[in-house]
C-alpha positions in Angstrom: 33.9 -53.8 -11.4 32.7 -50.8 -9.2 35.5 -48.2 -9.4 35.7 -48.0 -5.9 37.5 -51.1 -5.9 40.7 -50.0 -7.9 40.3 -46.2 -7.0 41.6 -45.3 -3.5 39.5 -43.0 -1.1 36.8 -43.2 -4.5 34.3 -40.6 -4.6 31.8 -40.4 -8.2 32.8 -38.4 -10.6 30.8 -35.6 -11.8 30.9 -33.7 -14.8 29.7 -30.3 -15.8 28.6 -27.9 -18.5 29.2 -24.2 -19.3 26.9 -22.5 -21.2 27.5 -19.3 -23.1 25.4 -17.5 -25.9 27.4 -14.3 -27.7 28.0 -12.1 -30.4 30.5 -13.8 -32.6 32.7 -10.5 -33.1 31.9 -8.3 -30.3 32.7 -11.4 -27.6 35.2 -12.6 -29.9 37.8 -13.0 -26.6 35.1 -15.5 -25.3 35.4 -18.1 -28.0 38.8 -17.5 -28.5 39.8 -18.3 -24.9 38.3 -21.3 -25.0 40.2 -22.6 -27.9 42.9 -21.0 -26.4 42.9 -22.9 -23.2 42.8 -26.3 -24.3 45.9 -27.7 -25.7 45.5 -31.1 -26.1 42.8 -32.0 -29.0 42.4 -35.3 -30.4 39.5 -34.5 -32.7 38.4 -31.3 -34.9 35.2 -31.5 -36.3 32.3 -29.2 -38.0 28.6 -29.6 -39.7 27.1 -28.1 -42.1 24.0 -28.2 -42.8 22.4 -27.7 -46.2 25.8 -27.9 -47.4 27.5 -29.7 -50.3 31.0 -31.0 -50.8 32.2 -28.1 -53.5 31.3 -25.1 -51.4 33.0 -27.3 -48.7 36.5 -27.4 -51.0 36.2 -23.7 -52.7 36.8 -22.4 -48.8 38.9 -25.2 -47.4 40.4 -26.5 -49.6 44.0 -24.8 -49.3 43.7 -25.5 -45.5 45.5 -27.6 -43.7 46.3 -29.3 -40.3 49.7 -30.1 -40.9 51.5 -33.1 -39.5 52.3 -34.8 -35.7 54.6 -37.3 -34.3 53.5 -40.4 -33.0 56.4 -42.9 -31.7 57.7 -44.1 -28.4 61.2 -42.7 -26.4 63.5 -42.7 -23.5 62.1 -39.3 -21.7 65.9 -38.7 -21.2 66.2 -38.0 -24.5 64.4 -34.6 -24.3 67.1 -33.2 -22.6 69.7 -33.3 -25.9 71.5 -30.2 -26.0 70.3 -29.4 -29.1 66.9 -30.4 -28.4 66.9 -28.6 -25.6 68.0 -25.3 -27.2 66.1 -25.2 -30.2 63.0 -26.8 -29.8 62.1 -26.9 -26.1 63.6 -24.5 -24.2 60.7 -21.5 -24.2 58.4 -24.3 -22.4 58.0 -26.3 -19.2 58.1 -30.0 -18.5 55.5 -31.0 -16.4 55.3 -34.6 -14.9 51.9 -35.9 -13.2 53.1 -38.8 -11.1 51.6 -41.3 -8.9 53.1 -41.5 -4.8 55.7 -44.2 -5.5 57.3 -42.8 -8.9 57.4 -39.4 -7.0 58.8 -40.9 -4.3 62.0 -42.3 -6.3 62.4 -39.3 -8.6 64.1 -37.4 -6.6 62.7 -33.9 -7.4 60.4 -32.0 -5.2 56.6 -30.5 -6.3 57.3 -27.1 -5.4 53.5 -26.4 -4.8 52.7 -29.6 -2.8 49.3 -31.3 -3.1 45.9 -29.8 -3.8 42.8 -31.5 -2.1 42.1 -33.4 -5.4 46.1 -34.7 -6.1 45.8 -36.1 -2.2 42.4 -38.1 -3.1 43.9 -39.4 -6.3 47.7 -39.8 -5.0 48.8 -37.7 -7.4 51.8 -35.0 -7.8 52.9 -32.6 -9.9 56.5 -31.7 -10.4 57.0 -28.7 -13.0 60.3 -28.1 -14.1 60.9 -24.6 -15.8 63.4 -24.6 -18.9 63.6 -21.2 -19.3 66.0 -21.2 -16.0 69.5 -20.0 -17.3 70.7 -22.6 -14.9 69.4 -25.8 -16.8 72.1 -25.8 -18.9 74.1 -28.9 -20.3 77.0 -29.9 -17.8 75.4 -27.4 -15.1 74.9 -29.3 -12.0 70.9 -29.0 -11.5 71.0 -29.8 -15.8 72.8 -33.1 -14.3 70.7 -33.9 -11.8 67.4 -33.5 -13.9 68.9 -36.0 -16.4 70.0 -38.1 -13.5 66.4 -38.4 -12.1 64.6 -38.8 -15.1 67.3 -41.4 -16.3 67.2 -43.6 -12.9 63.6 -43.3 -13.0 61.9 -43.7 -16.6 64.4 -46.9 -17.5 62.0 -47.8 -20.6 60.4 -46.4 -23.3 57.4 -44.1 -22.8 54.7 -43.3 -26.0 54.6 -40.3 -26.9 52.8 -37.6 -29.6 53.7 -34.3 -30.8 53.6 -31.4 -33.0 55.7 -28.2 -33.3 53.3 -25.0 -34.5 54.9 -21.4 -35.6 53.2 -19.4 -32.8 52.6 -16.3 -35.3 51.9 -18.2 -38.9 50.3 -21.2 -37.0 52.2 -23.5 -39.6 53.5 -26.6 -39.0 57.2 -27.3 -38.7 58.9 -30.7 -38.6 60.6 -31.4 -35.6 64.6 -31.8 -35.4 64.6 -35.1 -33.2 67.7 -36.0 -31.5 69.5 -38.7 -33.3 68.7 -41.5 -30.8 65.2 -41.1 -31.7 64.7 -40.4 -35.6 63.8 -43.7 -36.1 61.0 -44.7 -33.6 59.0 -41.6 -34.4 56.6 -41.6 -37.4 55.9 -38.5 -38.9 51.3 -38.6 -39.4 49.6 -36.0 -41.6 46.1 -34.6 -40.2 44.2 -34.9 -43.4 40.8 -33.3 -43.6 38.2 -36.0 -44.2 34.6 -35.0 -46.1 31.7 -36.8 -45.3 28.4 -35.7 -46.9 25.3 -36.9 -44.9 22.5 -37.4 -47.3 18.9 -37.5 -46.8 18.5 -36.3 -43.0 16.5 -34.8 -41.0 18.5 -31.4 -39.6 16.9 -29.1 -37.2 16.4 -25.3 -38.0 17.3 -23.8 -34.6 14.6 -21.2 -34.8 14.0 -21.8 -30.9 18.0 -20.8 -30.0 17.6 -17.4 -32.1 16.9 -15.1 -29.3 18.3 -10.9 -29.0 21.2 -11.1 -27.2 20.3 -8.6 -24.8 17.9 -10.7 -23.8 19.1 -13.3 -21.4 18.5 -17.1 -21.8 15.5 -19.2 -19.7 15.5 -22.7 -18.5 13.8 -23.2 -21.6 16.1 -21.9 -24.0 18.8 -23.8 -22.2 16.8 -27.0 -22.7 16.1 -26.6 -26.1 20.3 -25.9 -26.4 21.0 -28.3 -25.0 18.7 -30.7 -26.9 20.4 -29.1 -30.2 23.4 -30.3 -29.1 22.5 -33.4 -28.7 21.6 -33.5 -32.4 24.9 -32.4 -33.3 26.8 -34.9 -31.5 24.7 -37.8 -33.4 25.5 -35.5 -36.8 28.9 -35.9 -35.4 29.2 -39.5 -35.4 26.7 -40.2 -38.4 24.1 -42.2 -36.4 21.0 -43.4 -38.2 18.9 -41.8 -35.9 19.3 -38.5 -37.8 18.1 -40.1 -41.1 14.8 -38.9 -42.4 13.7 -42.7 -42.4 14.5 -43.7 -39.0 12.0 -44.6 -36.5 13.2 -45.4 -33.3 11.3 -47.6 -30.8 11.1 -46.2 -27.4 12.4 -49.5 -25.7 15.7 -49.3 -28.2 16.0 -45.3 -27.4 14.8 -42.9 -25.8 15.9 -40.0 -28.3 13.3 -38.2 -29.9 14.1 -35.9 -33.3 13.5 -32.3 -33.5 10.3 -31.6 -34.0 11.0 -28.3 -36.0 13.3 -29.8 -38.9 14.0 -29.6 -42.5 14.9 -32.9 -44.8 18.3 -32.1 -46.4 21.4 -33.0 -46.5 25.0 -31.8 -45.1 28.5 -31.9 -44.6 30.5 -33.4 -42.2 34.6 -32.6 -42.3 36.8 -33.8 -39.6 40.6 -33.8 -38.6 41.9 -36.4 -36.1 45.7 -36.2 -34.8 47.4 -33.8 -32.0 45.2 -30.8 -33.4 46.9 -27.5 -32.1 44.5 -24.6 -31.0 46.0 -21.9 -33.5 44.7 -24.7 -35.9 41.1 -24.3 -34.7 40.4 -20.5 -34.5 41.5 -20.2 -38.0 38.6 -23.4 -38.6 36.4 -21.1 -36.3 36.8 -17.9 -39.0 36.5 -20.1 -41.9 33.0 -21.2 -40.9 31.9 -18.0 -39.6 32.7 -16.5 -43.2 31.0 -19.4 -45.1 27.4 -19.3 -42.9 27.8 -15.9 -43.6 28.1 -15.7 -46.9 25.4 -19.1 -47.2 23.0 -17.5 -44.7 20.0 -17.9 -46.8 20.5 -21.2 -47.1 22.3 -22.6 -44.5 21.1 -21.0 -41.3 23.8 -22.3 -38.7 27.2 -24.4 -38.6 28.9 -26.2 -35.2 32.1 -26.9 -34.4 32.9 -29.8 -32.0 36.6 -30.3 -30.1 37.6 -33.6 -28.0 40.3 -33.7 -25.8 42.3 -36.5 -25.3 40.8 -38.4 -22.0 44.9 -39.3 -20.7 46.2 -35.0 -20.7 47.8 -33.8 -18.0 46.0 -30.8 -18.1 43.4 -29.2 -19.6 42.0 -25.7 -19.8 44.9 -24.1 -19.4 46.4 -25.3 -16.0 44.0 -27.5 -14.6 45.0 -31.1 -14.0 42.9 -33.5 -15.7 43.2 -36.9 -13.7 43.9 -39.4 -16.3 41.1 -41.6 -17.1 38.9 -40.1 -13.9 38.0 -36.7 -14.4 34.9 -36.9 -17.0 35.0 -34.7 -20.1 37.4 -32.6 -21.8 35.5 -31.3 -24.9 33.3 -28.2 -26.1 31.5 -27.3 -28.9 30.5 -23.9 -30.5 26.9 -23.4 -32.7 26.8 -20.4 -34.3 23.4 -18.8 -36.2 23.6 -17.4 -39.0 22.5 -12.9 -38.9 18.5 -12.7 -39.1 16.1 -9.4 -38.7 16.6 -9.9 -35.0 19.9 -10.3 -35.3 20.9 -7.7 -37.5 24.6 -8.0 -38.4 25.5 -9.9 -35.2 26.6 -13.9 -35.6 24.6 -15.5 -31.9 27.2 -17.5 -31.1 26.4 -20.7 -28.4 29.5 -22.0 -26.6 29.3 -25.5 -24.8 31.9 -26.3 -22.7 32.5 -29.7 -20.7 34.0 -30.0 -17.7 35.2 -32.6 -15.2 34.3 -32.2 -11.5 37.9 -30.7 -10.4 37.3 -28.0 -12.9 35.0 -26.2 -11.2 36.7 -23.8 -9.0 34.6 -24.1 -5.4 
């Protein structure tokens, strides 16, 4: 079925890419921002190539994810004095509503509709907890409950995951009493996967000064890496050094500068919070480092989840209709040309109401 015929006022959707190529510590703010920006990740994972499980658990071993909630809840419950107080009061509750759930909430969107929200019938109405006057038994703390009560009458599903802002640690969260029992607790384990016998590109194309400023070609030949590492990234047999693909079956052709070897392929899956990630980010960094000779260049690769509400920072995401929500970070390992410096290539994905026009 054509999405036109489901999606009012339906125009394609587009999606983009942002490509970056920096020095790991002396741009530092750049890859940090991005991990920075996007809240909601559904999927951590990172390559190594040339790479066995034992170096893998000597420098990751004592790291860990920590846990998330996964249950269903009356949203009304969030509003628990105590709840409110001591878990969710330095935040902001956000809802992303469609025109007829707006339209019996009861509650105004302060900022109105952008050109986007109008095409897709959407609105957002942000309530602020940090106002002194959302307080329990305070007449606008009333009314909020009121709204949210009269309007979400069932159960919605729901994940989460409370993070110490300074140690990054995960902390269990003090549900209200109502809900204890319909939220289950879910560890973010690491998970090893060695990939044996493949074929694993060397990279020597991307390793370019970084005063020197990337061509068409090097952005081809990125972005043809990348592609690599997304197939590294769900273990497809077309990376295997015995695979021979038939052009009518696909159309993806293997590096031609490669090495047979094997790697490592760890992942996390959960509600993976961004403190989480930077400290990934370092971990690998230090490892290609200290494996340089050998190794040559690690990735990283985040998804989003495809239902957020928003994504890089405060942009809305348009559930389901907005294309990609994901980036991915390569980083070389120092050479002659590169001295001391880490080249650092940062791939970001964007949907079409992303771009700022």
């Amino acid at each position: 079925m054509s999405q036109s015929a489901y999606l009012s006022n339906y125009e394609p959707t587009q999606s983009y890419g942002s490509l970056s190529y920096f020095d790991f510590e002396q741009h530092s703010k750049e890859w940090q921002q991005v991990i920075s920006t996007h809240s909601f990740n559904h999927k951590l994972s990172v390559f190594l190539p040339f790479c066995d499980t034992e170096i893998v658990r000597n420098h990751l071993n004592d790291v860990t994810a920590g846990n998330y909630y996964q249950g269903s809840l009356l949203l009304s419950s969030i509003l628990d004095p105590n709840f409110l107080t001591n878990v969710i009061r330095s935040g902001k509750l956000i809802f992303s509503l469609t025109k007829s759930t707006y339209e019996s909430f009861g509650i105004v969107a302060e900022h109105g509709q952008n050109k986007q929200d109008r095409l897709r019938q959407k609105y957002i109405v942000i309530v602020d907890l940090h106002d002194r006057k959302l307080v329990p038994n305070s007449k606008k703390y009333d009314r909020l409950k009121s709204c949210i009560e009269n309007t979400f009458t069932d159960p919605i599903k729901i994940i989460a995951t409370f993070v110490d802002k300074v140690s990054g640690e995960s902390k269990d969260i003090p549900w209200p009493s109502t809900v204890t029992t319909t939220m289950q607790k879910k560890s973010m384990d690491m998970k090893i996967d060695p990939l044996n016998y493949i074929h694993i590109p060397t990279l020597d194309e991307l390793r370019i000064p970084l005063t020197t400023k990337p061509d068409t070609t090097w952005q081809y030949n990125t972005l043809k890496s990348l592609e690599w590492v997304g197939l590294a990234n769900i273990k497809a047999n077309r990376i295997t050094a015995n695979d021979k693909p038939e052009s009518f079956v696909s159309v993806y052709n293997p590096p031609t500068s490669a090495s047979t070897g094997s790697g490592v392929l760890i992942q996390w899956i959960g509600l993976i919070h961004p403190l989480f990630i930077h400290h990934i980010m370092i971990s690998i960094k230090k490892i290609l480092v200290t494996k340089k000779e050998d190794m040559k260049w690690v990735s990283l690769s985040t998804w989003g989840y495809r239902d957020s509400p928003f994504t890089w920072e405060s942009q809305q995401h348009y559930y389901f209709t907005n294309g990609e929500n994901d980036y991915t970070f390569i980083l070389l390992s120092p050479t002659e040309i590169t001295t001391k410096q880490v080249p650092t290539i940062s791939y970001q994905m964007y949907g079409s109401d992303h771009i700022q026009k």
